[in-house]
N, C-alpha and C positions, 0 to 999 in steps of 0.2 A: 449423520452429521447434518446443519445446519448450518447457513451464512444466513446472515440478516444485517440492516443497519443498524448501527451505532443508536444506541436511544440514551439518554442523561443516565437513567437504570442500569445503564453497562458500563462505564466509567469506572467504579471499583474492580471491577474485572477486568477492564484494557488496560487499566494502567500497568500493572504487574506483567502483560504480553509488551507492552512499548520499553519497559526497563529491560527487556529480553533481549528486544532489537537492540534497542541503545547499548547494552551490553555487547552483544554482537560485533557491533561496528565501533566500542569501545568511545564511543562520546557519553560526556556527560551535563546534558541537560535536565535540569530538574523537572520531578513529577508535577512541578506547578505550570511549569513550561508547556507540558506535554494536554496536561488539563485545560490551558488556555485553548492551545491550539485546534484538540477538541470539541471544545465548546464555542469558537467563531465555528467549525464544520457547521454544528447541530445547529448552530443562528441561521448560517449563511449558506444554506447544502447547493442551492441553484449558484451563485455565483463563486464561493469558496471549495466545494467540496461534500465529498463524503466519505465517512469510515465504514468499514466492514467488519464483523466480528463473526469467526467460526467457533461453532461449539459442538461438543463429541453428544454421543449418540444418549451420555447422560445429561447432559446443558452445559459441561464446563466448557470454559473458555478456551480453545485450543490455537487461535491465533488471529490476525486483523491485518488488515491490508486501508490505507488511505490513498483517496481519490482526490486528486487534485485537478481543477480545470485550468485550461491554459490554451493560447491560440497560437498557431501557427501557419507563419506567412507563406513559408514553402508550400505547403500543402495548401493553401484556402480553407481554415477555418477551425473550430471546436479544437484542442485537445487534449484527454484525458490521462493525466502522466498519473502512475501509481508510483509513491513517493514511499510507499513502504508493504515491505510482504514479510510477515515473520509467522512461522509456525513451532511451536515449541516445541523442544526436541521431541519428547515420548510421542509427538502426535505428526513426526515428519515419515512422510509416505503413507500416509490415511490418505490420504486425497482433496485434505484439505487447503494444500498452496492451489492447486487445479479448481477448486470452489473457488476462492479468493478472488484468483484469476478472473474467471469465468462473468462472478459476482461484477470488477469494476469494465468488463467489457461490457456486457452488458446494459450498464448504466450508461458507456459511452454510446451505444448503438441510442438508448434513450434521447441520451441528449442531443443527438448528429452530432458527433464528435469525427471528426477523419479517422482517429487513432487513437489508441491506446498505447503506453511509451513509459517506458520504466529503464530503472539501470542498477548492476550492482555491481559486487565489488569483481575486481579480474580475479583476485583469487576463489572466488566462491563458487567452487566449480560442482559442485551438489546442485545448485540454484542453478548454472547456467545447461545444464543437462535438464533440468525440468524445463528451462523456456525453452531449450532445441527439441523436447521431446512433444511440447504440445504444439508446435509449428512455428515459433513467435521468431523473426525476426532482425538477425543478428545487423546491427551497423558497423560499416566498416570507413565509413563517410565522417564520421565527428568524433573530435577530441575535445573532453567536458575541460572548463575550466572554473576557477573560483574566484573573486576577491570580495575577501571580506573587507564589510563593512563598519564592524568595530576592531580596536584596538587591544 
């Protein structure tokens, strides 16, 4: 298996892993949406972001994980929120979500980042057994909230 970043070359193949997630968590943003979002990353990787892309031991695409930058005040300084981890099914427990992982800590250690900081859903208790299993740290401190901003 392989992680690498996101290159414009891999887009035909992320997008089909982003309709996974999105499927997953049952929103429905369009592939244009998704595309956009990807392509400010690949402008903007130092201030915006980066993607990641895992592929099996033939080059397919097995799943991506995005890196978001972001600062926080608590802590003093950098940090790198992972706004998304999907591995497709036939490829969950390869070892691939632990790449993924790995891949956007990493970037954050690059960047001085304080932290890496991610969230999922309460029910998805497959995923929250892998973040207790690689050491990553549960909070018990904060209740997310939303408001949107269209109608």
């Amino acid at each position: 298996m392989t992680v690498g970043v996101v290159s414009e070359e891999d887009l035909p193949h992320l997008v089909p892993l982003i309709r996974g997630y999105l499927d997953f968590y049952e929103a429905k943003p369009s592939d244009e949406a998704m595309l956009a979002l990807s392509r400010a990353l690949l402008a903007e990787p130092e201030l915006e972001g980066v993607q990641f892309i895992a592929r099996d031991d033939d080059g397919r695409p097995i799943g991506f994980a995005s890196l978001f930058w972001g600062w926080t005040t608590t802590r003093g300084g950098r940090l790198g929120v992972m706004n998304d981890l999907f591995v497709a099914p036939q490829a969950r427990g390869s070892g691939a979500a632990e790449a993924l992982i790995e891949a956007c800590r990493e970037r954050c250690v690059q960047r001085g980042a304080v932290a890496l900081e991610w969230q999922t859903a309460v029910d998805n208790h497959r995923a929250q057994a892998l973040y207790d299993r690689i050491g990553a740290q549960r909070s018990d401190r904060w209740l997310d909230y939303t408001l949107p901003t269209t109608l």
